[in-house]
mmCIF file of the N, C-alpha and C atoms, coordinates in Angstrom:
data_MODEL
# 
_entry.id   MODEL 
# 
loop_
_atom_site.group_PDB 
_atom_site.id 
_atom_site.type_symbol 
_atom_site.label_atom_id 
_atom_site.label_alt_id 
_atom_site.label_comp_id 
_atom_site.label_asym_id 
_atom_site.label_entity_id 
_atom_site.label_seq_id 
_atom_site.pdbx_PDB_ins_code 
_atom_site.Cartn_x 
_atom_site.Cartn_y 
_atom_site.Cartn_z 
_atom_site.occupancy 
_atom_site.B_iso_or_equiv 
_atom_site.pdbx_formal_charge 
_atom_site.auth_seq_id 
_atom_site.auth_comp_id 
_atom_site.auth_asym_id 
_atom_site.auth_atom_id 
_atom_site.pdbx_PDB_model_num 
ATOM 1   N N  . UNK A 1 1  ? -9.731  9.616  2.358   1.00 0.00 ? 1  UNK A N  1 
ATOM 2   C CA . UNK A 1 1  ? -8.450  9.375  1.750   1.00 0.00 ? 1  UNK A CA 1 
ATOM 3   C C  . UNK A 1 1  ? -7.383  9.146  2.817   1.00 0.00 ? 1  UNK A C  1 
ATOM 4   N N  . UNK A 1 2  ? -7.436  10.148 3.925   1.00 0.00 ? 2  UNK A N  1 
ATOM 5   C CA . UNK A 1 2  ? -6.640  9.865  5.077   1.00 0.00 ? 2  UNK A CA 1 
ATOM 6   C C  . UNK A 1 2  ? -6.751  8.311  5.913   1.00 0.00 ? 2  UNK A C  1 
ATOM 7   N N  . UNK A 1 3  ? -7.997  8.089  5.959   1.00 0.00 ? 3  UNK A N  1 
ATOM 8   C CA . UNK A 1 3  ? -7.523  6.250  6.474   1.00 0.00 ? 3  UNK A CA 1 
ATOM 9   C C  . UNK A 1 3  ? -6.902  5.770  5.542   1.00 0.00 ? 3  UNK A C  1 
ATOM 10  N N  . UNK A 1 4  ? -7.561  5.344  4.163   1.00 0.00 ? 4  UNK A N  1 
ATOM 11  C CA . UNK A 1 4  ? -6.975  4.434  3.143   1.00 0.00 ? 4  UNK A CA 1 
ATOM 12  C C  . UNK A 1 4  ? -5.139  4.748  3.212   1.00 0.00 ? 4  UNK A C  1 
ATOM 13  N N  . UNK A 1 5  ? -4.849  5.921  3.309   1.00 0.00 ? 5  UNK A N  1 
ATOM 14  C CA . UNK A 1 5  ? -3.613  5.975  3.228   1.00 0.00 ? 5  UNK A CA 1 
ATOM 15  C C  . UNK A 1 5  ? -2.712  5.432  4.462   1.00 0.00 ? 5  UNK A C  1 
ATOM 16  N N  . UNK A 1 6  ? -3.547  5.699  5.684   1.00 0.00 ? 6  UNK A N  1 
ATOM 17  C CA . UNK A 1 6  ? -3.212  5.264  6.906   1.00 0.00 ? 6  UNK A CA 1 
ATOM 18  C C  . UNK A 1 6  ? -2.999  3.760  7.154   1.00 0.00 ? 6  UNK A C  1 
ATOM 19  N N  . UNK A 1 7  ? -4.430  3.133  6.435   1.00 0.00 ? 7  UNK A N  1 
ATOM 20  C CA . UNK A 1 7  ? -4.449  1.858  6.102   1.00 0.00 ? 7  UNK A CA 1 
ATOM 21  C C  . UNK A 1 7  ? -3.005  1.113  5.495   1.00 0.00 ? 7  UNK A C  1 
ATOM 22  N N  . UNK A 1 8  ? -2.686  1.620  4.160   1.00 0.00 ? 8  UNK A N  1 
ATOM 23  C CA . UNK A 1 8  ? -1.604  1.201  3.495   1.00 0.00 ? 8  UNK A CA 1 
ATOM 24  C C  . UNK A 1 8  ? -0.200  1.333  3.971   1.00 0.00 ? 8  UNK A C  1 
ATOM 25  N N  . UNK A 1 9  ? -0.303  2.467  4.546   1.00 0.00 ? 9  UNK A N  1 
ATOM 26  C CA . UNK A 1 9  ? 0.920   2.252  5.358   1.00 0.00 ? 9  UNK A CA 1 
ATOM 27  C C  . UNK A 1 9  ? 0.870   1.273  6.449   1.00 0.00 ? 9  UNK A C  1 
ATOM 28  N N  . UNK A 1 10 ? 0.294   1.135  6.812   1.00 0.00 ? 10 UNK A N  1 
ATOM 29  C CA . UNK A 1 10 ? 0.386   0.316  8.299   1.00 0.00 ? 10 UNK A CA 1 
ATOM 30  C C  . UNK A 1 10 ? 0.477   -1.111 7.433   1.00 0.00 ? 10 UNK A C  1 
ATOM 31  N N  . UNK A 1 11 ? -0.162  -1.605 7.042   1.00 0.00 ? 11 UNK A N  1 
ATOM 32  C CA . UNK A 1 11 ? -0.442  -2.758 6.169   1.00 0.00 ? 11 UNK A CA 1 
ATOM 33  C C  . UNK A 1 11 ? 1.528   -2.953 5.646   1.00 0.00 ? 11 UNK A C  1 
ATOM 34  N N  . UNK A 1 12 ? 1.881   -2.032 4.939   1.00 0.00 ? 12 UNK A N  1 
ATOM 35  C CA . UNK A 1 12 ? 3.178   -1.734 4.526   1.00 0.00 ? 12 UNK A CA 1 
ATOM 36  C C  . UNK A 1 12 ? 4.151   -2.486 5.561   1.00 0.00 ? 12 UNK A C  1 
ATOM 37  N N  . UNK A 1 13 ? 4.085   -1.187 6.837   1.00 0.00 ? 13 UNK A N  1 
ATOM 38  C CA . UNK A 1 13 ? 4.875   -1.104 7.450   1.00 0.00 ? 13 UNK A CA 1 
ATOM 39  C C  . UNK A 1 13 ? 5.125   -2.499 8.544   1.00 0.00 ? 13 UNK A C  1 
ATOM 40  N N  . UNK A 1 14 ? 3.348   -2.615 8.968   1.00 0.00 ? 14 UNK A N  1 
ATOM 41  C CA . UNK A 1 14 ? 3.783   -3.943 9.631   1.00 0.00 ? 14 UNK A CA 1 
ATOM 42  C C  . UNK A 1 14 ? 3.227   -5.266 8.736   1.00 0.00 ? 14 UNK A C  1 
ATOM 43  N N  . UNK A 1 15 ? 3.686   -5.408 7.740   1.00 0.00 ? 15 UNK A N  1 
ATOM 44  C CA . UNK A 1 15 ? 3.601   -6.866 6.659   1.00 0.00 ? 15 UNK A CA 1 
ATOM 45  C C  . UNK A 1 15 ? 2.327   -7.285 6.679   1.00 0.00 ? 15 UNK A C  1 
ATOM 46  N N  . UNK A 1 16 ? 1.034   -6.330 6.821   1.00 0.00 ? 16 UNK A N  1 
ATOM 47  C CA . UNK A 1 16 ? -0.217  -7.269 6.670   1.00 0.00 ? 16 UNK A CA 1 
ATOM 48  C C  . UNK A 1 16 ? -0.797  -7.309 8.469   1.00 0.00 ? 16 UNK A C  1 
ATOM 49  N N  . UNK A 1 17 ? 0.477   -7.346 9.726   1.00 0.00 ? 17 UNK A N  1 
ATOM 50  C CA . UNK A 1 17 ? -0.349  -7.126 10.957  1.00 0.00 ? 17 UNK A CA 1 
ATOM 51  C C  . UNK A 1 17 ? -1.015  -5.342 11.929  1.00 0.00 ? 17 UNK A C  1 
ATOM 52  N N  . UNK A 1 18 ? -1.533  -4.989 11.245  1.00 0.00 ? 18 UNK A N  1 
ATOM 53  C CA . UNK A 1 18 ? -2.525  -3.678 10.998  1.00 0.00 ? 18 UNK A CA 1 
ATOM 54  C C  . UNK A 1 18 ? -2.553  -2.988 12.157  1.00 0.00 ? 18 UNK A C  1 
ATOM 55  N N  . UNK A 1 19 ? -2.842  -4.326 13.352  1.00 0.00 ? 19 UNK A N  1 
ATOM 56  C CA . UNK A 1 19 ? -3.729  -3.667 14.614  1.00 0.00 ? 19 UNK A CA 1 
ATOM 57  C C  . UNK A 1 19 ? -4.723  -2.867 14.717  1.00 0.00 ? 19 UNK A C  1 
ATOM 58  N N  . UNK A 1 20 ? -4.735  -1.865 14.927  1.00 0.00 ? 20 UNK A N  1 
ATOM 59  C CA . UNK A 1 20 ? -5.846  -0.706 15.111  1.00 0.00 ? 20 UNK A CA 1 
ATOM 60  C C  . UNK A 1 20 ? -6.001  -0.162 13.991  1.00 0.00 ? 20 UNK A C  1 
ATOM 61  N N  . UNK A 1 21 ? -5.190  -0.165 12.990  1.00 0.00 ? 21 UNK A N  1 
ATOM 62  C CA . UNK A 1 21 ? -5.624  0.638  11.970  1.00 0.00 ? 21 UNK A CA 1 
ATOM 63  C C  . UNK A 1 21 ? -6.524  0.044  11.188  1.00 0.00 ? 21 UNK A C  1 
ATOM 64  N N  . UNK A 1 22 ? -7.059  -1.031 11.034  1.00 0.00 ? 22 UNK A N  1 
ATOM 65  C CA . UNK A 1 22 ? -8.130  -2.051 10.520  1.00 0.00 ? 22 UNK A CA 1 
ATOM 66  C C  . UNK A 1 22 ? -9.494  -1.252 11.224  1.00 0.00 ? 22 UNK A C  1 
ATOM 67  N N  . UNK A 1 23 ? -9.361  -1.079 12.154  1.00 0.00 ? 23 UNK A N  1 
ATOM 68  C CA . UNK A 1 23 ? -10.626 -0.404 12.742  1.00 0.00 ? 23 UNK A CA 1 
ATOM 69  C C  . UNK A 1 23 ? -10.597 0.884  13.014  1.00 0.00 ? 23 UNK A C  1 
ATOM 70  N N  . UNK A 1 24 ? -9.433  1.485  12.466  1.00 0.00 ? 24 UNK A N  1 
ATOM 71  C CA . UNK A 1 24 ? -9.209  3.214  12.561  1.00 0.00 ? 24 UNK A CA 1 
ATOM 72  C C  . UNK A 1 24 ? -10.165 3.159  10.890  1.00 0.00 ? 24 UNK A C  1 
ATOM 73  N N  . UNK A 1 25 ? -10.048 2.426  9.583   1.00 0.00 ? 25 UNK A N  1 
ATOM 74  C CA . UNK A 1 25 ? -10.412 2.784  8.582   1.00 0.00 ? 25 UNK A CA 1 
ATOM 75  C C  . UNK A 1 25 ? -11.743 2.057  8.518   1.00 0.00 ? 25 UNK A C  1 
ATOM 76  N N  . UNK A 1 26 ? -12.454 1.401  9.159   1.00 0.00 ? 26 UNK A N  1 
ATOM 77  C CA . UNK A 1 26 ? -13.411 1.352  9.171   1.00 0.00 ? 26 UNK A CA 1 
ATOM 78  C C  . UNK A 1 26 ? -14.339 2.012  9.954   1.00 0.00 ? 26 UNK A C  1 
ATOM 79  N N  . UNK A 1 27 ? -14.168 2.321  11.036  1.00 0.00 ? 27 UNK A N  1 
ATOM 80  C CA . UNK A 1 27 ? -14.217 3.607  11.570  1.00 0.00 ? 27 UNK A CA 1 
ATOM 81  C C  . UNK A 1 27 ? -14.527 5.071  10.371  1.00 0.00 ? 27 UNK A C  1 
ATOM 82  N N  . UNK A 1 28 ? -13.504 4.970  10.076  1.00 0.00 ? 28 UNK A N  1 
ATOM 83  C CA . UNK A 1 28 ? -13.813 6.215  9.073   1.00 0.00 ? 28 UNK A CA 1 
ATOM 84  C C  . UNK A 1 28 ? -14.880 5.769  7.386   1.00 0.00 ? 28 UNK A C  1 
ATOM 85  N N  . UNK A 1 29 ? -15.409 4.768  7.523   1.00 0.00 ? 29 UNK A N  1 
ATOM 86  C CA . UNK A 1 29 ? -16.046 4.760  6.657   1.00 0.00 ? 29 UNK A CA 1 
ATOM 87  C C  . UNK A 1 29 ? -15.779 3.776  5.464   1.00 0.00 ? 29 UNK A C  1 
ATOM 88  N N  . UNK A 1 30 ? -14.663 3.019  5.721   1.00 0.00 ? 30 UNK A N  1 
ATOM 89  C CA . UNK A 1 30 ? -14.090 2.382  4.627   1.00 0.00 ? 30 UNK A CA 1 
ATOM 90  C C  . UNK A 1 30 ? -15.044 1.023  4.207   1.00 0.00 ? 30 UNK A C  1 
ATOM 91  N N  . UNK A 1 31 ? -15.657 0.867  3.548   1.00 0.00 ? 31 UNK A N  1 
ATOM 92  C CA . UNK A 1 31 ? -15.924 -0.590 3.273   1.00 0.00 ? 31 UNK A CA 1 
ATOM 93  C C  . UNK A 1 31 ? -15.359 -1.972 2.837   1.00 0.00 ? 31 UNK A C  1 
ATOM 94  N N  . UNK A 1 32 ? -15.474 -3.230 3.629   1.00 0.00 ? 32 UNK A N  1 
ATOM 95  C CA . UNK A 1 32 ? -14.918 -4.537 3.236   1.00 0.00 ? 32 UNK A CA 1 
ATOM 96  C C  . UNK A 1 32 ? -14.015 -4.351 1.813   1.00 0.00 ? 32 UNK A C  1 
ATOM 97  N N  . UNK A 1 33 ? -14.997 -3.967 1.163   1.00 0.00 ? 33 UNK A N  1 
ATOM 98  C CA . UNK A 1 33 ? -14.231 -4.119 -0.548  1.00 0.00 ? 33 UNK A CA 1 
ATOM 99  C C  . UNK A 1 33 ? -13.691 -3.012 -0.690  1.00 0.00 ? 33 UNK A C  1 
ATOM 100 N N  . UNK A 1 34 ? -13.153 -2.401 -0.029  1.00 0.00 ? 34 UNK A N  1 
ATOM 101 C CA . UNK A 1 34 ? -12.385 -1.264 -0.148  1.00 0.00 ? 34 UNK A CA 1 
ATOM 102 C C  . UNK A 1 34 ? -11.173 -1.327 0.634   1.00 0.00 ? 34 UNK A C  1 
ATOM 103 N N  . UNK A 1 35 ? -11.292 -1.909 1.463   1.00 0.00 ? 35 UNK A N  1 
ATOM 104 C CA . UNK A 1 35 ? -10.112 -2.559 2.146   1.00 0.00 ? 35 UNK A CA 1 
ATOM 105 C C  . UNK A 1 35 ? -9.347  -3.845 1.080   1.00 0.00 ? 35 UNK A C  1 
ATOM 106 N N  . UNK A 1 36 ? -10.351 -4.548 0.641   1.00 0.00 ? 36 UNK A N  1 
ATOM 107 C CA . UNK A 1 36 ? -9.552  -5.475 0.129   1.00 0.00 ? 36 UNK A CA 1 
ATOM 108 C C  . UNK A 1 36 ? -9.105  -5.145 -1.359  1.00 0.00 ? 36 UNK A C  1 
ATOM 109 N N  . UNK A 1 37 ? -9.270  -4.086 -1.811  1.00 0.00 ? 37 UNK A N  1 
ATOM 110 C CA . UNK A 1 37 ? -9.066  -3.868 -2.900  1.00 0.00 ? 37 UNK A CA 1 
ATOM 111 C C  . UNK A 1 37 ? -7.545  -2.857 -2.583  1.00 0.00 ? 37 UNK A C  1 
ATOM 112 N N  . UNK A 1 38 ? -7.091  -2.155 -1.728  1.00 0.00 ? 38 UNK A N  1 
ATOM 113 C CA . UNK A 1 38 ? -5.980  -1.935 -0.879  1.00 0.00 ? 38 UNK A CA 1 
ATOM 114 C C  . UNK A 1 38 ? -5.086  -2.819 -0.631  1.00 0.00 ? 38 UNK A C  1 
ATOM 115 N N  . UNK A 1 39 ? -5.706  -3.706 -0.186  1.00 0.00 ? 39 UNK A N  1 
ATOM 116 C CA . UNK A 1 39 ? -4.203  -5.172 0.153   1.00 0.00 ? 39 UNK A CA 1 
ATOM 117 C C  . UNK A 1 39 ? -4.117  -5.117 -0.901  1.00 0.00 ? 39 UNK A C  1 
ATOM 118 N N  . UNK A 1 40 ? -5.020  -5.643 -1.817  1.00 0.00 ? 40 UNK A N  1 
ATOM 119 C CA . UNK A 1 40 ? -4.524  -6.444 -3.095  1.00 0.00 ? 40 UNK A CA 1 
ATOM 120 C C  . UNK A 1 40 ? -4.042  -5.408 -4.218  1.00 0.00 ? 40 UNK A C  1 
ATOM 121 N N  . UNK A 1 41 ? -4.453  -3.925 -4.241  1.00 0.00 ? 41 UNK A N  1 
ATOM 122 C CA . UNK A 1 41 ? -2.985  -3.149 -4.527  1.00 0.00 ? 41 UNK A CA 1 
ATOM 123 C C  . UNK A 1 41 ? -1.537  -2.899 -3.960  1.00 0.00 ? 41 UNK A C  1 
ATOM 124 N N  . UNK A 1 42 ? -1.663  -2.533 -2.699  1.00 0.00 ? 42 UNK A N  1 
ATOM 125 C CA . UNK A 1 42 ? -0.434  -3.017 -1.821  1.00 0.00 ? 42 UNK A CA 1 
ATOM 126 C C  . UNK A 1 42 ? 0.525   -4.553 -2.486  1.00 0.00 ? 42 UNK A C  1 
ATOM 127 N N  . UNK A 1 43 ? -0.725  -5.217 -2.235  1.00 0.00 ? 43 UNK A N  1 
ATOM 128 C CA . UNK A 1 43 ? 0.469   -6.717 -2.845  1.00 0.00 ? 43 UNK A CA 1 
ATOM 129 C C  . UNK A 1 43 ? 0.881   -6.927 -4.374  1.00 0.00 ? 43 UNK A C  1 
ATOM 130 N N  . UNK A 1 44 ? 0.147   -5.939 -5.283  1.00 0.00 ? 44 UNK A N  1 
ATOM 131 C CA . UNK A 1 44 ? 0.371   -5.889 -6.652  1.00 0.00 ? 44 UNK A CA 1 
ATOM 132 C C  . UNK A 1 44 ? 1.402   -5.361 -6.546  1.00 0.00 ? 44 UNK A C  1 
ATOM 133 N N  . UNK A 1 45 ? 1.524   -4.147 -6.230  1.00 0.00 ? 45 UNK A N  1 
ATOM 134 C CA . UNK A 1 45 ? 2.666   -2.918 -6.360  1.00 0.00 ? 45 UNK A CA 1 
ATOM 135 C C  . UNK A 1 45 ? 3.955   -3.592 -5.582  1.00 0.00 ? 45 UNK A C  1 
ATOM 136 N N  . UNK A 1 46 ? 4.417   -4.371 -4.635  1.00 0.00 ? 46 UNK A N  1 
ATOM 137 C CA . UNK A 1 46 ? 5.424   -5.061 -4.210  1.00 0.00 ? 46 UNK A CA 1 
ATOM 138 C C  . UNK A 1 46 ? 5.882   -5.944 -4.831  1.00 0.00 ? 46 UNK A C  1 
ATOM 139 N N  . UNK A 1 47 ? 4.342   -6.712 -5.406  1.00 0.00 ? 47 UNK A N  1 
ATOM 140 C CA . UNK A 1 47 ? 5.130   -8.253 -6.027  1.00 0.00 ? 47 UNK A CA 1 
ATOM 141 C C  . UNK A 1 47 ? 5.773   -7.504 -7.317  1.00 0.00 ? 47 UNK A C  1 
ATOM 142 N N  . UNK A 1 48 ? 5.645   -6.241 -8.316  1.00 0.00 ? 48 UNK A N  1 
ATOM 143 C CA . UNK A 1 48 ? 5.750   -5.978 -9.410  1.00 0.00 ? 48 UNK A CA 1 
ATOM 144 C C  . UNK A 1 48 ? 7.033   -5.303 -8.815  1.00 0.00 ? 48 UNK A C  1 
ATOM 145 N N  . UNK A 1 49 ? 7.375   -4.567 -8.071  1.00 0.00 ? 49 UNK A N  1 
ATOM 146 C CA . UNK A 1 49 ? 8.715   -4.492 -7.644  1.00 0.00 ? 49 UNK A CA 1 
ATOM 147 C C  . UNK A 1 49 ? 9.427   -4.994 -7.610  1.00 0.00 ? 49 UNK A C  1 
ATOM 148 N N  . UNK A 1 50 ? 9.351   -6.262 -6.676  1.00 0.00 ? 50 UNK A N  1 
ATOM 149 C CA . UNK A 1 50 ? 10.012  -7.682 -6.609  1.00 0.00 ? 50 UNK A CA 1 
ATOM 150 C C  . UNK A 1 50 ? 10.516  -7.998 -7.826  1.00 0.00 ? 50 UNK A C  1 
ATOM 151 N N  . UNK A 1 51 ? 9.939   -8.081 -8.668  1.00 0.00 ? 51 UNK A N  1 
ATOM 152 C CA . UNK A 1 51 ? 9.831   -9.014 -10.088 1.00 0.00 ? 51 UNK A CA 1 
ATOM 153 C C  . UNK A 1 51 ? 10.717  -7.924 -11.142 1.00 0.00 ? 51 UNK A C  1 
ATOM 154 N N  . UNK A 1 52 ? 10.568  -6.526 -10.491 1.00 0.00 ? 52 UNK A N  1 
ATOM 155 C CA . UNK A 1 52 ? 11.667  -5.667 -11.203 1.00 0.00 ? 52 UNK A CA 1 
ATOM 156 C C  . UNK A 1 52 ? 12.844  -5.836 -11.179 1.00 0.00 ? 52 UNK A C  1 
ATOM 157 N N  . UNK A 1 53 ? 13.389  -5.675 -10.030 1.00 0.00 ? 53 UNK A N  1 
ATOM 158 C CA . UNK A 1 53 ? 14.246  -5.786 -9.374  1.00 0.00 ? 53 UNK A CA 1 
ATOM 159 C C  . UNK A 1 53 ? 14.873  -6.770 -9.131  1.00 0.00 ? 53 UNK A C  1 
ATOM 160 N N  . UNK A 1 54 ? 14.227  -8.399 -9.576  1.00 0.00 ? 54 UNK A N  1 
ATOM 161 C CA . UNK A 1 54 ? 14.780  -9.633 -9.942  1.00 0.00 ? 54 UNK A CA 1 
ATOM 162 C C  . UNK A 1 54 ? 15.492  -9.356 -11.534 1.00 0.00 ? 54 UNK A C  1 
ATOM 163 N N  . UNK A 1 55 ? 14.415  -9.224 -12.259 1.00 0.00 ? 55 UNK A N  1 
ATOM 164 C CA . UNK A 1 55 ? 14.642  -8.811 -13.623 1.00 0.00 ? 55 UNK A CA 1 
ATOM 165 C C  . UNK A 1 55 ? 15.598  -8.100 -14.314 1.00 0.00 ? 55 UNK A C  1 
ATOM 166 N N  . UNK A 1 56 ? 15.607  -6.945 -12.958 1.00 0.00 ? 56 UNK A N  1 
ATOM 167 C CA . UNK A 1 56 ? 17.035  -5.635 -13.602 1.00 0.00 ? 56 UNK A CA 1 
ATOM 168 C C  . UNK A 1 56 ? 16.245  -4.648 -14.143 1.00 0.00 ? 56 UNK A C  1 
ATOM 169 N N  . UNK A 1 57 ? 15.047  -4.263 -14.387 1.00 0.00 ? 57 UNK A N  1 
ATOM 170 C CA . UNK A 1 57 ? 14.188  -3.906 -15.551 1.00 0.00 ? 57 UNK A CA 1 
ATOM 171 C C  . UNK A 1 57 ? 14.762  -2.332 -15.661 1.00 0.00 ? 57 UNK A C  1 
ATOM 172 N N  . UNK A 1 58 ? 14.812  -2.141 -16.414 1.00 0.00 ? 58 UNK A N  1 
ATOM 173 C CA . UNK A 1 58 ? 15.487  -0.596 -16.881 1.00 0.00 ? 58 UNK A CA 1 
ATOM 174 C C  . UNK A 1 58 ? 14.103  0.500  -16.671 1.00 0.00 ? 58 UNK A C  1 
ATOM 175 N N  . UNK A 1 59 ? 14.477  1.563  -15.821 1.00 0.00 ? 59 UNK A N  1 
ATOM 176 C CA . UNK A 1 59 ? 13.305  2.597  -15.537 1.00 0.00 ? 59 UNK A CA 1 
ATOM 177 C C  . UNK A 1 59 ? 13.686  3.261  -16.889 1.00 0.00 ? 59 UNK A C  1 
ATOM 178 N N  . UNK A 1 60 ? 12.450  3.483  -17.268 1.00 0.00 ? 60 UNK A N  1 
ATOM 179 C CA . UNK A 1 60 ? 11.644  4.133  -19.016 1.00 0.00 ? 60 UNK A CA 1 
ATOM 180 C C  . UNK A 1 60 ? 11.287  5.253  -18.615 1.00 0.00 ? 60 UNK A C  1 
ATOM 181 N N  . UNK A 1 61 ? 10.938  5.487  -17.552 1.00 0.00 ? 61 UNK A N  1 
ATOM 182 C CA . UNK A 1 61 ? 10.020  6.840  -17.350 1.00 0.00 ? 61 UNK A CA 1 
ATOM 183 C C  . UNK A 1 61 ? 10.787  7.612  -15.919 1.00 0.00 ? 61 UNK A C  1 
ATOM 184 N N  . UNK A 1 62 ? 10.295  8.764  -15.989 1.00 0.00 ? 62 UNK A N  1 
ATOM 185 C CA . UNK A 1 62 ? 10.918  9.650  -14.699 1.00 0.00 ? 62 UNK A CA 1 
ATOM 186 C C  . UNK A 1 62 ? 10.314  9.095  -13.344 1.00 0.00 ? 62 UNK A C  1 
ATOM 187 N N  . UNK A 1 63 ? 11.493  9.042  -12.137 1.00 0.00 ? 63 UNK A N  1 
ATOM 188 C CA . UNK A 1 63 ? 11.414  8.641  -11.317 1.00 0.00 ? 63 UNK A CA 1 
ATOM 189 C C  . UNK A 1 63 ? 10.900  10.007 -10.276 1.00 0.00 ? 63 UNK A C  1 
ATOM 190 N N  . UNK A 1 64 ? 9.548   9.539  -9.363  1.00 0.00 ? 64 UNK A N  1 
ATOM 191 C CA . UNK A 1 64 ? 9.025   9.915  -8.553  1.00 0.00 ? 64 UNK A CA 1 
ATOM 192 C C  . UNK A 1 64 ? 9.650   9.550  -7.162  1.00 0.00 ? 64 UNK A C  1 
ATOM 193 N N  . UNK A 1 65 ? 10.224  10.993 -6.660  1.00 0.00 ? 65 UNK A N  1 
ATOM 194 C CA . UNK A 1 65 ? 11.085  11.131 -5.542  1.00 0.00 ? 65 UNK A CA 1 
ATOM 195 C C  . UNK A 1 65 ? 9.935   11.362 -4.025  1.00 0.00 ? 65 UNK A C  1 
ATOM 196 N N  . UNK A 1 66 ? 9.784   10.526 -2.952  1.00 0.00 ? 66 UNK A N  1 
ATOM 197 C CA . UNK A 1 66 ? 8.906   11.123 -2.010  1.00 0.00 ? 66 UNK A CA 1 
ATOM 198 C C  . UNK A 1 66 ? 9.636   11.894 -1.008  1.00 0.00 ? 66 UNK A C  1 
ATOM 199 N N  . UNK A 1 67 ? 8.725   13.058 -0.952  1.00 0.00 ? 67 UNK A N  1 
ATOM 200 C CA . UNK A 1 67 ? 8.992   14.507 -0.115  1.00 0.00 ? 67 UNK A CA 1 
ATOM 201 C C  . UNK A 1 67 ? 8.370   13.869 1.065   1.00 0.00 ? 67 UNK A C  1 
ATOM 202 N N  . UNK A 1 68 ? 8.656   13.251 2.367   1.00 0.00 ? 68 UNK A N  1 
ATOM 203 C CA . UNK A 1 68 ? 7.465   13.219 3.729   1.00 0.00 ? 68 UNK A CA 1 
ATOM 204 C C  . UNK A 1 68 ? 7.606   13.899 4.188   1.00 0.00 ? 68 UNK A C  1 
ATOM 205 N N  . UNK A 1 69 ? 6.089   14.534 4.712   1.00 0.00 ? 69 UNK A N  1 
ATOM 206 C CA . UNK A 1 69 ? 5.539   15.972 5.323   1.00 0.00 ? 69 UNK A CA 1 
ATOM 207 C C  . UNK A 1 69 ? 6.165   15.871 7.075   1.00 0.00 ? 69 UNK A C  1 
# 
């Protein structure tokens, strides 16, 4: 769980250019389709942001505040 998360952030943070962390999570075990099933949540969850936030869309449900450790 700790790469995949490591993964997504980095992916996040630097727009898709990873560096080492591509081979920090494979390293730990991650497989091809497990990686790509990561981007392509990563890019779901942004573009659906995007598209909120174009939209105006009114939050329906309680908002999840992040605590970083």
């Amino acid at each position: 769980r700790a790469a995949l998360l490591a993964l997504a952030r980095a992916t996040i943070d630097h727009r898709g250019r990873v560096g080492g962390a591509l081979e920090e999570a494979r390293g730990a075990g991650l497989s091809d389709a497990e990686i790509v099933e990561l981007v392509a949540n990563v890019a779901l969850t942004i573009f659906t942001n995007y598209l909120n936030e174009l939209a105006g869309t009114d939050i329906d449900f309680p908002i999840v505040h992040h605590h970083p450790q």
